[in-house]
C-alpha positions in Angstrom: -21.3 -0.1 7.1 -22.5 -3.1 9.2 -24.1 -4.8 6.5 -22.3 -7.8 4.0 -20.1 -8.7 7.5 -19.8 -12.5 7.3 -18.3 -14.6 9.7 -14.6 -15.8 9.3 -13.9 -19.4 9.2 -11.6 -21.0 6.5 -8.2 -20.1 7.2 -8.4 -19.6 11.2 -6.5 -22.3 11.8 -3.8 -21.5 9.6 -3.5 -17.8 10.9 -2.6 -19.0 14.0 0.7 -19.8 12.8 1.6 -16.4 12.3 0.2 -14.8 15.4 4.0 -14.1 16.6 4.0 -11.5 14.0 7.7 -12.4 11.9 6.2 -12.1 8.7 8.1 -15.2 6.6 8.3 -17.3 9.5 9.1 -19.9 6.7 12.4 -18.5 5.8 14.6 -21.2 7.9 13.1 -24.0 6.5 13.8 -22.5 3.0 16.9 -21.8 3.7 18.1 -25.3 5.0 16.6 -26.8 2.1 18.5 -24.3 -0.6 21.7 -25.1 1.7 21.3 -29.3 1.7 20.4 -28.9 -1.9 23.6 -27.0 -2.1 25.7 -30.1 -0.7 24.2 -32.6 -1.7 23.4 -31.4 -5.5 19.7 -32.6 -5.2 16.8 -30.0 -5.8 13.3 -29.8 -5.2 10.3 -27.8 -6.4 11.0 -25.2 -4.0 14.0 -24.2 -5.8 13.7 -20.8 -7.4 10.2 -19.9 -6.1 10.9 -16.8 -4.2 8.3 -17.1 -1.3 5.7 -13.5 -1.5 7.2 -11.6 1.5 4.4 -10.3 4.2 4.9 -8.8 7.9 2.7 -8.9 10.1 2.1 -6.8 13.6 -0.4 -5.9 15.8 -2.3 -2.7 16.3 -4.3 -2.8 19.6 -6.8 -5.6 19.1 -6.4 -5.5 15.1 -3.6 -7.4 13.3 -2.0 -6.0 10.2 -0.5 -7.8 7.1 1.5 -6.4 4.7 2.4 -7.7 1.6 5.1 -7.0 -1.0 2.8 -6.9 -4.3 6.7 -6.1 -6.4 9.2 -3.6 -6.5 10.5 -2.0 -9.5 13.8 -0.3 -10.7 13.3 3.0 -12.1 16.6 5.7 -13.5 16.8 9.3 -13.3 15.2 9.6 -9.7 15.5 13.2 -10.8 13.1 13.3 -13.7 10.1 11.5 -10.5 11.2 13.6 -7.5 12.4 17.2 -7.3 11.3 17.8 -11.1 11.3 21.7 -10.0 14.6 21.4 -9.1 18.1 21.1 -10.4 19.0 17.3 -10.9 22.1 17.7 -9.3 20.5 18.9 -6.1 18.2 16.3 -6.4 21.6 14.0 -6.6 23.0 15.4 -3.9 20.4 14.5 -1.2 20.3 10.7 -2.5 24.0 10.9 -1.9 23.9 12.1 1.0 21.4 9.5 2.5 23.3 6.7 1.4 21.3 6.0 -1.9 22.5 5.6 -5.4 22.4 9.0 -7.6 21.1 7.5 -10.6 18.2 5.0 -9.6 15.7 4.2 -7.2 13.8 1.1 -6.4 9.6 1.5 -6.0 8.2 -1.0 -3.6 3.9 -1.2 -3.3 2.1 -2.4 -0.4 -1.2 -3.4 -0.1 -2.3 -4.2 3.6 -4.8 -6.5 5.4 -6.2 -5.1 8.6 -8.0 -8.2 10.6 -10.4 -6.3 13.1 -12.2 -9.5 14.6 -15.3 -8.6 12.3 -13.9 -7.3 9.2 -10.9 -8.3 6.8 -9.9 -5.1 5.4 -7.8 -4.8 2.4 -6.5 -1.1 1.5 -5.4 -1.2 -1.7 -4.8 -4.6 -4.4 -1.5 -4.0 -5.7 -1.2 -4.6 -10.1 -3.1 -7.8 -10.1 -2.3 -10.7 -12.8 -1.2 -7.5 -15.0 1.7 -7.2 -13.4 3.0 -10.8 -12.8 4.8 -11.2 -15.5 7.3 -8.3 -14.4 7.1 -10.3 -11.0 4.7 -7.8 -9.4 1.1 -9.4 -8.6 2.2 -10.8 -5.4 -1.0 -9.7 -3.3 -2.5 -12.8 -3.5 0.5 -15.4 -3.0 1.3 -13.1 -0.2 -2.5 -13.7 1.4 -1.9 -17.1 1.3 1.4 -17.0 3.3 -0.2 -15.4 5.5 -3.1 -17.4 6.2 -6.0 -16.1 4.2 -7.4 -16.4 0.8 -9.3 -13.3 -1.5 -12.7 -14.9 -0.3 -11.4 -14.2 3.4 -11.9 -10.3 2.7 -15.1 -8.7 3.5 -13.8 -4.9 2.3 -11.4 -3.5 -0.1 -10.4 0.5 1.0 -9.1 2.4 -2.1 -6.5 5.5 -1.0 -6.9 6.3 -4.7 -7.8 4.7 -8.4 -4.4 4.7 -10.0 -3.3 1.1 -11.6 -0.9 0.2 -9.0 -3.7 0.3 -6.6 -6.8 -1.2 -8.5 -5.0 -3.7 -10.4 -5.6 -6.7 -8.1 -9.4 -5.8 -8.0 -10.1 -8.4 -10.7 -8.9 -11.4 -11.9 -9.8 -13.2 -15.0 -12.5 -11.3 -15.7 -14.6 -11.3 -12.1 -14.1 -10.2 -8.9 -11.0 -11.2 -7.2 -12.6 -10.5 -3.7 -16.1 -12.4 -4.4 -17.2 -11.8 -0.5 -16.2 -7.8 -0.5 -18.0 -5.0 -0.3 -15.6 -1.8 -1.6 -14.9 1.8 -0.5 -13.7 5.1 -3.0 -13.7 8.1 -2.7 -16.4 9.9 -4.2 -14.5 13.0 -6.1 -11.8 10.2 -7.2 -14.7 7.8 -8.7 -16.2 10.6 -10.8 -13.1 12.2 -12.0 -12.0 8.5 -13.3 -15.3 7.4 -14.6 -16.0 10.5 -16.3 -15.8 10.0 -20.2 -14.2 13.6 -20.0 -11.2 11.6 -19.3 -11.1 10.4 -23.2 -8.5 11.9 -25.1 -6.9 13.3 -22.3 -3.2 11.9 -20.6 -5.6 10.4 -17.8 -7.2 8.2 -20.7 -5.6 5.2 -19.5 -6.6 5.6 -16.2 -9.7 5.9 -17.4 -9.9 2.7 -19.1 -8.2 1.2 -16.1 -11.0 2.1 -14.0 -13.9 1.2 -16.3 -12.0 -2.2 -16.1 -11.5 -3.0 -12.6 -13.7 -0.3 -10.8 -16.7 0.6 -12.3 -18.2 -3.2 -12.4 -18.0 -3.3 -8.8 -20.1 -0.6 -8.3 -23.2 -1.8 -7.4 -21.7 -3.5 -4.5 -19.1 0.3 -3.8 -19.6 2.7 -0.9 -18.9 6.1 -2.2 -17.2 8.4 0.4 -16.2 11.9 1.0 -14.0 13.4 3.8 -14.9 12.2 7.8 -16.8 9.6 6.7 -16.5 5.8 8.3 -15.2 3.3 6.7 -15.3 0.4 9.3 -15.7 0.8 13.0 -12.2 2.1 14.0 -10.8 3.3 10.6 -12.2 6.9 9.4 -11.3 8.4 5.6 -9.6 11.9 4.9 -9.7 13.2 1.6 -6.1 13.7 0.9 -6.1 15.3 -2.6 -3.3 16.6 -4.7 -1.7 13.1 -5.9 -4.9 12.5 -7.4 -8.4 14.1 -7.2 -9.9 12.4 -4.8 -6.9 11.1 -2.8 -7.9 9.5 0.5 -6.3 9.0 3.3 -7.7 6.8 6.1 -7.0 6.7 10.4 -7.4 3.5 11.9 -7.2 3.7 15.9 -7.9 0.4 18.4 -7.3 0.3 22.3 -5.6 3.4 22.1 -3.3 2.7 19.4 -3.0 4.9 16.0 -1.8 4.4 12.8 -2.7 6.6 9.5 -2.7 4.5 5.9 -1.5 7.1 3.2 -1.2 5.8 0.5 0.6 8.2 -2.2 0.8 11.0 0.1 4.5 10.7 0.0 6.2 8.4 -2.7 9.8 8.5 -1.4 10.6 8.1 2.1 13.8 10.7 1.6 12.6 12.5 -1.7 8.9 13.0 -0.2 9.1 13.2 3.1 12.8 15.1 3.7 11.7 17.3 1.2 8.1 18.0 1.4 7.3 20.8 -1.1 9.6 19.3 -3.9 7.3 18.2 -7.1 6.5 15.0 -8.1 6.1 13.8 -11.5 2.8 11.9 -11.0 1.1 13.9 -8.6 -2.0 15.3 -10.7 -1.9 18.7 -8.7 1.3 19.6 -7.5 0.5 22.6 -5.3 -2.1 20.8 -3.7 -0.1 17.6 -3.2 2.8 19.6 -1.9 0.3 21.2 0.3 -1.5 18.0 1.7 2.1 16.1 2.5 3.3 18.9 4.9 -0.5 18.3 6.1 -0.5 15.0 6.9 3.0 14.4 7.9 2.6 17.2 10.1 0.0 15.5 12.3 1.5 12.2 12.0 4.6 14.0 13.4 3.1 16.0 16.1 0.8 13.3 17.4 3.7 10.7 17.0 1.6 8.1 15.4 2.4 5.2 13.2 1.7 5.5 9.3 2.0 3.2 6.4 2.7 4.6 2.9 2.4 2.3 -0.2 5.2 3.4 -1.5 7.6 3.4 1.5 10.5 0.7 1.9 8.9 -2.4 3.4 7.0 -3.4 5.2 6.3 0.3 4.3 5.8 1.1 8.6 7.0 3.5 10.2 6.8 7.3 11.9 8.3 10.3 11.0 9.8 13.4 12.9 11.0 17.0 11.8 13.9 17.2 10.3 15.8 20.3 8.2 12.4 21.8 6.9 10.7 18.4 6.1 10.3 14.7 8.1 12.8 12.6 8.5 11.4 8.7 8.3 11.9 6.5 11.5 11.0 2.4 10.2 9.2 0.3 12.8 11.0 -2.0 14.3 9.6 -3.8 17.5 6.8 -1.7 18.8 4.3 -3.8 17.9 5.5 -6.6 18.8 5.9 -6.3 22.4 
């Protein structure tokens, strides 16, 4: 996996401001302008841009980014999460944690893993597809954070779904020019497959012969154990989707697990492990493979960042009432 490495150069000096780690280390300066605009009645054009919100940490010698591609609002929690359950239990626990009955808000997180050699992107977020509903943030967020698309030298795909492969192209090349790309094996095939036509995965299939398939001559195909990058390994996940991966990333000592759509609701997934989710492809399995992961992410107390998870999506979990109860990061990686 050595080869395409290239060495890192534009945007060095402007990812030195960020190495404290605050993610919008901007935010002050916003808000003093919003509050002199305030009193004095003047604007400027900074005025209703909502900066892209990142965080950053460190992970041993590797530095993480993560970026807020857009969060959406969707109802009936119950129809998603639980859907082989009564609604009103489903209610119940989202009452109980503190969380509105009727709705819940869907956050995605793609994440940059500087390792010195490699700039690693897991995951693209919806791409220019999704900016119009304000999601599409990946790259804004990049820039915030010191780097641009040509910065990344390898995109890791948990999984094909559209949330995930969206940011993959834009305007009709490669948004990552300098990238070589990893995916799963069993996920690629079950996607590419023109089996898929007529079928409810039909629009994933076209999604993927959109952003996926023309990248292929520059794509790793993987399977379970394999490397990805030296310190981050892959393991095949499956349930959500096919070919689900998951992958380990581990530097001077230090351990954190990317999984992607393993869980989809820190209290809906995670509390309640074995409860099915509307888009998981194979519920059994998926049901299965969360108690599997978040098992060892419990017992070995590691770190893990799930796409879906409130940001910046960080965090660890420990047993709780039959399932995992989700613990956020707060300064661990700071200090």
């Amino acid at each position: 996996m050595k080869d395409g490495h290239m060495t890192i150069s534009s945007g060095i000096k402007r990812r030195t401001l960020f190495a404290a780690g605050l993610g919008l280390l901007a935010a002050p300066v916003v808000l003093r302008e919003k509050a002199e605009a305030a009193a004095t009645g003047a604007h400027n054009h900074m005025d209703g841009t909502p900066l892209p919100e990142i965080n950053q940490f460190k992970l041993g010698s590797y530095k993480f980014t993560v970026v807020r591609d857009g969060t959406s609002i969707v109802e009936k929690p119950y129809e998603t999460f639980g859907t082989n359950q009564d609604p009103e239990t489903v209610k119940a626990l989202l009452t109980t944690n503190f969380l509105p009955a009727d709705k819940f808000m869907n956050g995605y997180s793609p994440a940059l893993i500087d390792t010195g050699s490699d700039v690693i992107l897991v995951d693209t977020g919806f791409g220019a597809g999704g900016r119009a509903r304000g999601a599409g943030q990946l790259a804004e967020g990049l820039k915030a954070a010191g780097y641009s698309a040509d910065d990344v030298t390898l995109v890791a795909l948990t999984h094909l779904h559209g949330d995930h492969i969206g940011g993959l192209m834009e305007g009709g090349a490669a948004a990552f020019k300098n990238a070589r790309y990893v995916v799963g094996q069993a996920e690629y095939d079950f996607w590419s497959d023109k089996a898929r036509e007529g079928t409810p995965a039909e629009g994933g299939h076209k999604a993927v012969l959109a952003n996926v398939v023309p990248l292929a001559e520059k794509t790793t195909f993987i399977k379970d154990g394999d490397s990805v990058a030296p310190g981050v390994t892959a393991m095949l996940a499956s349930g959500h989707s096919p070919g689900h991966m998951v992958f380990h990333v581990e530097s001077e000592g230090k351990r954190l697990v990317l999984t992607g759509d393993t869980a989809n609701h820190y209290i809906l997934s995670l509390l309640r492990p074995d409860w099915e989710v509307r888009f998981d492809m194979d519920k059994t399995q998926a049901a299965a493979t969360r108690r599997k992961v978040f098992e060892m992410i419990a017992t070995e107390k590691i770190a893990f960042l799930g796409y879906h998870m409130p940001f910046p999506a960080v965090g660890f979990v420990e047993r709780q009432d039959g399932g995992y109860r989700f613990v956020p990061k707060t300064y661990q990686f700071d200090i």
